[in-house]
C-alpha positions in Angstrom: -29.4 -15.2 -162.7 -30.7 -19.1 -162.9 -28.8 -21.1 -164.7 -32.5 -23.0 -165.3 -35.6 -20.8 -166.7 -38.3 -19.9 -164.8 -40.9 -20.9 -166.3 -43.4 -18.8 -168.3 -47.2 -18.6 -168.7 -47.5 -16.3 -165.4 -49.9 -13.3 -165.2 -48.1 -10.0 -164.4 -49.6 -9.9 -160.7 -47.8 -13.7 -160.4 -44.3 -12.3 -161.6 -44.5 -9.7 -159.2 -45.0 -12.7 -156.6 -42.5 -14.4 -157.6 -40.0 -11.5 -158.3 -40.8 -10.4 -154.3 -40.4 -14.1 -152.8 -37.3 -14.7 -154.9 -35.6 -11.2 -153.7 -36.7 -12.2 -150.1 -35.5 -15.7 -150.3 -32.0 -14.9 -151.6 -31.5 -11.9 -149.5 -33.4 -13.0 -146.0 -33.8 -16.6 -146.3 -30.5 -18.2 -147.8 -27.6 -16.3 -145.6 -29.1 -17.8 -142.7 -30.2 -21.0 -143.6 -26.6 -23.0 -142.7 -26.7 -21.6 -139.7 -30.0 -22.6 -138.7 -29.7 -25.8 -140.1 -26.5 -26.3 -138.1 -28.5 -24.9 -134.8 -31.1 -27.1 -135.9 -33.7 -24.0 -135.2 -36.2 -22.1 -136.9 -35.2 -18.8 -137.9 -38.4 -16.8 -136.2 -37.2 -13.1 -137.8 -37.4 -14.7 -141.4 -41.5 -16.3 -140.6 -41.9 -12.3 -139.3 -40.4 -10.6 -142.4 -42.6 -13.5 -144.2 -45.8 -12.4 -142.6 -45.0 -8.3 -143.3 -44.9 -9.6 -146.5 -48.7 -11.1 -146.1 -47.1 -14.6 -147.5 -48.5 -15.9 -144.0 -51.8 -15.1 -145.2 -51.0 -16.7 -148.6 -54.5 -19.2 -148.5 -56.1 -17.0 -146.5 -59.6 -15.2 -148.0 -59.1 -11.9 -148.5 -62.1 -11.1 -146.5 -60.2 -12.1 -143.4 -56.7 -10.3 -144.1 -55.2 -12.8 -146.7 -54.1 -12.8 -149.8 -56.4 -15.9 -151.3 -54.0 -17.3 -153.6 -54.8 -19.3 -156.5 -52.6 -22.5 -156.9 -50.4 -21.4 -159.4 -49.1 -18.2 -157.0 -49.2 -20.8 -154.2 -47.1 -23.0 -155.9 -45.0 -20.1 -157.4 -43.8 -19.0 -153.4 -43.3 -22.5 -152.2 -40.7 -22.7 -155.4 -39.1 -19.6 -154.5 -38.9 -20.3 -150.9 -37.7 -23.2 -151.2 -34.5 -22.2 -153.2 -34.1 -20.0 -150.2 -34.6 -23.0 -147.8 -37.3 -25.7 -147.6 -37.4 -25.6 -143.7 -39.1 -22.2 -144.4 -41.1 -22.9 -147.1 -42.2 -26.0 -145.2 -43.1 -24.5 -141.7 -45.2 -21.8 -144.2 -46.3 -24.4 -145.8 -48.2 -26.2 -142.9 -49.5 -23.1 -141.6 -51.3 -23.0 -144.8 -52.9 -26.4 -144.7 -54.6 -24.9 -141.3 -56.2 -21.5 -142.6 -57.3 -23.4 -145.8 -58.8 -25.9 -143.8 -60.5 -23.2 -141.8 -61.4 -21.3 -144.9 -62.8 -24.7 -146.2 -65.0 -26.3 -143.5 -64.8 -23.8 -140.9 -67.7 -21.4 -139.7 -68.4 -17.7 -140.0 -67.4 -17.7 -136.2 -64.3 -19.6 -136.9 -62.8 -18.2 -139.2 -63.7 -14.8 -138.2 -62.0 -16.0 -134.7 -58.4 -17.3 -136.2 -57.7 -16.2 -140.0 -56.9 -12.7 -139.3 -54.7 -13.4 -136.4 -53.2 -16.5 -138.8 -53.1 -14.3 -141.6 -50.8 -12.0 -139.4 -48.4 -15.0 -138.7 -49.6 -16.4 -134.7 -50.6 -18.4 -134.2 -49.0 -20.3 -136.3 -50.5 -23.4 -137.3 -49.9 -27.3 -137.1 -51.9 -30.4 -139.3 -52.1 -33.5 -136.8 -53.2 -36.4 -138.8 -50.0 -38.6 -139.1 -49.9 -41.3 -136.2 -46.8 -43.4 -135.1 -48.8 -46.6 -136.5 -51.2 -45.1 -139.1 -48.5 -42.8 -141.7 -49.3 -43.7 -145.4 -52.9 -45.1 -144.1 -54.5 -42.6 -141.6 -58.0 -44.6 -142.1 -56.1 -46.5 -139.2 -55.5 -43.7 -136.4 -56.4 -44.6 -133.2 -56.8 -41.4 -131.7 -60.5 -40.5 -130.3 -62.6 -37.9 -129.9 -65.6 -38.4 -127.4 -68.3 -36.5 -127.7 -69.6 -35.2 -123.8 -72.9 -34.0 -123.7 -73.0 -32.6 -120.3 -70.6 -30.4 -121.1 -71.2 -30.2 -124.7 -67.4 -30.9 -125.4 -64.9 -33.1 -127.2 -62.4 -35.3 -125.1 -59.7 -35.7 -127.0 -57.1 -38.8 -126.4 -54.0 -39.9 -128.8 -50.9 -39.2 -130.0 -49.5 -37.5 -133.3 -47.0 -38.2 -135.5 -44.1 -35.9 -137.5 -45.8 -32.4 -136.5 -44.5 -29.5 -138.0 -44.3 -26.3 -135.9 -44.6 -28.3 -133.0 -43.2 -26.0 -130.9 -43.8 -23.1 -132.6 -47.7 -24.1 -133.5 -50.6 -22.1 -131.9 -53.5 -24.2 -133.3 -53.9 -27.4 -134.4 -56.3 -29.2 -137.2 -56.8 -32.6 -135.5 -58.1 -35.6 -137.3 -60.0 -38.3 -134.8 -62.3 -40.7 -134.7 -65.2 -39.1 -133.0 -67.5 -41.4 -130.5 -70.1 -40.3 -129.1 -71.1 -40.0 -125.5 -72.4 -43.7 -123.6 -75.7 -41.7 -122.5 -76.1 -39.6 -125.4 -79.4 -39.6 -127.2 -78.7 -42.4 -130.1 -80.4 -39.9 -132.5 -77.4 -37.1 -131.9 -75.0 -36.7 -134.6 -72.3 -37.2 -132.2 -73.4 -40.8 -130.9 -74.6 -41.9 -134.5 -71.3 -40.9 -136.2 -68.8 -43.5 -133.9 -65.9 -44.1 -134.8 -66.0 -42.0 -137.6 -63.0 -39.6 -138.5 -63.3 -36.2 -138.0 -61.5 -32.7 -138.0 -61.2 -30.9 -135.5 -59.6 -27.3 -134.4 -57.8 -27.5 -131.1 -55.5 -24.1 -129.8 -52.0 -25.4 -128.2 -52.8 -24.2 -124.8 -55.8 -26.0 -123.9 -55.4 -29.1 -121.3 -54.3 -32.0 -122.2 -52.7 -30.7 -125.6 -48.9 -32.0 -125.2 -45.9 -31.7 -127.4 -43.2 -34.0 -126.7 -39.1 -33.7 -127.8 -38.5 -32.5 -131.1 -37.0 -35.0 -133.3 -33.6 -35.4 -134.8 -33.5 -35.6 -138.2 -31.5 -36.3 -141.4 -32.4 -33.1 -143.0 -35.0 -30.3 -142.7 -33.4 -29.6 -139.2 -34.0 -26.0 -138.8 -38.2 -26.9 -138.9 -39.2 -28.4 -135.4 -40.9 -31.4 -135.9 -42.6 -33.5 -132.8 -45.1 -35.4 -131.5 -48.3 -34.1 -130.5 -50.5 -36.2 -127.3 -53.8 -35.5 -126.2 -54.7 -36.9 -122.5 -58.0 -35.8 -121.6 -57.8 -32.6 -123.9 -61.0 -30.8 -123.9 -62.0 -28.7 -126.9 -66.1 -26.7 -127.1 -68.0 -28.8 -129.8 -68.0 -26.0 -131.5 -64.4 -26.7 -132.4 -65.7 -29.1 -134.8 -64.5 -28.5 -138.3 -66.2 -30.8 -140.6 -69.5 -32.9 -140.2 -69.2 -36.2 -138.0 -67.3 -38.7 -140.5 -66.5 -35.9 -143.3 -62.7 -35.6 -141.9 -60.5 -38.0 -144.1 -62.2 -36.8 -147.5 -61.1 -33.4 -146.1 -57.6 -34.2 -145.5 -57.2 -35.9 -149.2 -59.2 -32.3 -150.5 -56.3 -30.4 -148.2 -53.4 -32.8 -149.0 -53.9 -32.6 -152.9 -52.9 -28.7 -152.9 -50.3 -29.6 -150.4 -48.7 -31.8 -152.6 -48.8 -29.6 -155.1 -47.1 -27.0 -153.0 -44.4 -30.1 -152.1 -43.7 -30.5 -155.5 -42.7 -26.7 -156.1 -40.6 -26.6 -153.3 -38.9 -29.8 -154.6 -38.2 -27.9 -158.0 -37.1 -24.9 -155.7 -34.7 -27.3 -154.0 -33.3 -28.5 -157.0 -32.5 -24.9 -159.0 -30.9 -24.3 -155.5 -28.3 -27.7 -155.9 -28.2 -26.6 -160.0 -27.2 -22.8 -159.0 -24.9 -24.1 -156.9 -23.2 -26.1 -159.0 -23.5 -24.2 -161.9 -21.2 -21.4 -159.7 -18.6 -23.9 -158.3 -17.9 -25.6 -161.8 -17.5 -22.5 -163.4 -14.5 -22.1 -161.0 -12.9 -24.7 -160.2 -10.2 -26.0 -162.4 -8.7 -29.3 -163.4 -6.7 -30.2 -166.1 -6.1 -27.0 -167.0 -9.7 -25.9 -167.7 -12.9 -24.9 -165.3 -14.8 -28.3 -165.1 -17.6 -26.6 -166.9 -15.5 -27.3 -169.9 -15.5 -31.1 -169.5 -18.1 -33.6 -171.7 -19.2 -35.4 -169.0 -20.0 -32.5 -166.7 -21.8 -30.5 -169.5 -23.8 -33.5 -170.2 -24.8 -33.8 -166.8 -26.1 -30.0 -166.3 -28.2 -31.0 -169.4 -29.9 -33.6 -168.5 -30.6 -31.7 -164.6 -31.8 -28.4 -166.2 -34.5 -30.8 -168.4 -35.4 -32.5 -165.1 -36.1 -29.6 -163.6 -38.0 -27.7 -165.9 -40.0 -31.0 -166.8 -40.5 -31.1 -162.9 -42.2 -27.5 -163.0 -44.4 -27.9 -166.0 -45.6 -30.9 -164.0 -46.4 -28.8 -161.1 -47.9 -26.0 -163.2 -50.5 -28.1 -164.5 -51.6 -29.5 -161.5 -51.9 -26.0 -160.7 -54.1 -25.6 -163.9 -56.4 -28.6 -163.3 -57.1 -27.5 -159.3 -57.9 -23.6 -160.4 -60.0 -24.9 -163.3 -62.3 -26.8 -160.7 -60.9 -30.0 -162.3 -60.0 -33.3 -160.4 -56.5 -32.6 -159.9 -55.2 -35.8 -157.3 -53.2 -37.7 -160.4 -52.1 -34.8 -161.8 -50.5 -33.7 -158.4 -49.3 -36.9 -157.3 -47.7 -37.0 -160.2 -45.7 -33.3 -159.9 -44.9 -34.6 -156.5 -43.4 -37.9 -157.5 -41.6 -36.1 -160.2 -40.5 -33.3 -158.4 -39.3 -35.3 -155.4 -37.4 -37.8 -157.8 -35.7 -34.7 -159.6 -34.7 -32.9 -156.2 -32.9 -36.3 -155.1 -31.0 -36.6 -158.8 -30.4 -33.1 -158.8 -28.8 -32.5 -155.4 -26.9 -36.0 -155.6 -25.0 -34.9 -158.7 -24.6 -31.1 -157.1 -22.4 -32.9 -154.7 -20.9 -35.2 -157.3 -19.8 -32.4 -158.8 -18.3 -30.4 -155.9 -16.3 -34.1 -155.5 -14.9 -34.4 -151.7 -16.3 -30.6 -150.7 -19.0 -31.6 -151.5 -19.4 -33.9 -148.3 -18.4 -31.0 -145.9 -20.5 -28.5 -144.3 -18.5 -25.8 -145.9 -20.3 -26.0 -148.8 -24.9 -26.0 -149.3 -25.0 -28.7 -151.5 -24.6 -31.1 -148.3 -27.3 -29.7 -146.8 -29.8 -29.4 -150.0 -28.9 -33.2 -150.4 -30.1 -33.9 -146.8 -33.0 -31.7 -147.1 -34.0 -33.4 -150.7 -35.0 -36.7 -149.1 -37.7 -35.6 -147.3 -40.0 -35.0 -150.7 -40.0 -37.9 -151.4 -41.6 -39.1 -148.1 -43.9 -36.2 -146.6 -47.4 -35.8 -147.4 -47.8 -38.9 -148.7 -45.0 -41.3 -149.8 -43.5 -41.7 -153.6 -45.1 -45.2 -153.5 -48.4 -43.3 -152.3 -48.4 -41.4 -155.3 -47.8 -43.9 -157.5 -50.4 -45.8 -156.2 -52.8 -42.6 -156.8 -51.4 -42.1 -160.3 -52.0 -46.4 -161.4 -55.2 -46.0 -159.9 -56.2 -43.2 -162.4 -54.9 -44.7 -165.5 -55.7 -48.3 -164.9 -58.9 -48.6 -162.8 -60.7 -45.5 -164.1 -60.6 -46.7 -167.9 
């Protein structure tokens, strides 16, 4: 049992969810998460047991083999995940930002080509729109997509930044500044849309498509993470996802469920540090008494638990605003910027609280504290978000 309520106002069909993600997570997900921290390697039978579960199809239309979850259920898993490990929920995550993206802007042929298969767990998908000089503003990516009409193809050339499932991924969304072809008719889309970002689909194996070392990180270890370079890659232009120039309002469309789904995992992160510091102080003893018993250490479990929950009702209405059709970017920056804040306060004082064990390996807070920083900075930065939160209170008066 918690030792921080799980929030209420779910349907019956999204307590189900979350009673099958939190029995997975704690029984599949958390006895080998050390370990494949320590190995710094993805845990392949957990994505499979995810995908029998049709959690791989989570965003997926239901047309196609998925499961076409609202926000609320979305968010709901990436919380419950999370607690289990965030490499996991992130790398599912990722995938998801692909089939929605494909469920979003892509054609009958398209998705009919790659959501089943995705919805079955491979290929497993990667979002390329990070660049090593264009992170927090992607308007600046330098990488191209010519357009070549004798071949009626895309050439595409550049590299990409922090790519999750890098090594794993099957298929790629791939933001680029599309240009069109010297001799092109002026009048084709193509030519007239130059220099204008685009998205694009692009499958792992195709020429050109390159993924370089896998990075060493602070935390989030068992998730691969690289670089992605295109030399020459070739894709059909039929691989086109969105209309010449229509890619970076898709990506903020995408990123403002993602974020949402960052800010549950954050939560999920933090009941993990709580839980496990909950346990330990109601064991260990000093001064004659478990350290439960002590002022100072009851205070602080108070103040954590109301972070948290504050954290989730955050997230939850972000939830409500996107399923209501509303303009949900403030409200999920916000969740995120909360979230991210709490998982950092709550796994710092997790290993606070464990005092000197709490710096080994022998004990999960270590790792939950390494793992916590990353909220704050993927899919858009805590100064990002704040940024999109002043914005909505002070220039939309």
């Amino acid at each position: 049992m918690t030792g921080v309520r799980v929030g209420s106002a779910l349907s019956d069909e999204q307590r189900a969810i979350r009673e099958l993600v939190r029995e997975f997570a704690v029984e599949e997900v958390r006895p080998v998460a050390r370990e494949a921290d320590a190995e710094a390697s993805f845990p392949e039978d957990v994505w499979d047991g995810l995908a029998e579960l049709g959690l791989t199809g989570l965003t997926v239309p239901e047309a196609y083999g998925g499961f076409d979850a609202d926000r609320t259920t979305y968010a709901v898993v990436n919380e419950e995940l999370a607690y289990g490990a965030l490499a996991v929920a992130t790398a599912l995550s990722v995938h998801c930002l692909v089939t929605s993206c494909l469920a979003a802007f892509g054609s009958d042929q398209q998705r009919e080509q790659w959501l089943p298969e995705m919805a079955e767990g491979r290929p497993v998908g990667m979002f390329c729109l990070s660049e090593p000089h264009a992170g927090s503003n992607p308007a600046e990516m330098s990488t191209t997509a010519r357009y070549d009409s004798d071949r009626d193809e895309y050439v595409l050339d550049g590299t990409k930044q922090w790519i999750t499932n890098g090594e794993r991924g099957g298929v790629a969304v791939v933001f680029a500044k599309a240009a069109g072809d010297d001799d092109a008719d002026p009048a084709d889309p193509a030519a007239a849309g130059r220099e204008a970002i685009t998205q694009f689909l692009v499958p792992a194996d195709a020429e050109g498509f390159e993924v370089g070392a896998k990075e060493e990180k602070l935390g989030l270890r068992a998730s691969d993470t690289t670089s992605i370079s295109f030399d020459g890659c070739r894709i059909p232009a039929e691989n086109r996802l969105t209309e010449v120039g229509d890619g970076l309002s898709a990506a903020f469309r995408i990123l403002t469920s993602g974020r949402i789904g960052i800010a549950a995992q954050a939560v999920g992160l933090a009941r993990a540090a709580f839980d496990e510091a909950r346990e330990y102080a109601g064991e260990r003893k000093q001064f004659g008494q478990p350290i439960a018993e002590i002022g100072a250490i009851r205070g602080t479990f108070a103040e954590l638990s109301t972070e948290i929950e504050a954290s989730r009702l955050l997230v939850r209405e972000a939830c409500r605003r996107a399923d209501a059709g509303e303009d949900a970017r403030v409200a999920a920056a916000r969740a995120k910027l909360s979230a991210s804040e709490t998982a950092m306060s709550v796994t710092n004082e997790a290993v606070q609280i464990h005092g000197g064990y709490g710096y080994t390996t022998a004990f999960d807070v270590e790792r939950l504290y390494r793992d916590a920083k990353i909220t704050e900075i993927y899919e858009g930065t805590s100064e990002i978000q704040k940024k999109i939160i002043a914005r909505g209170v002070l220039d939309d008066r």
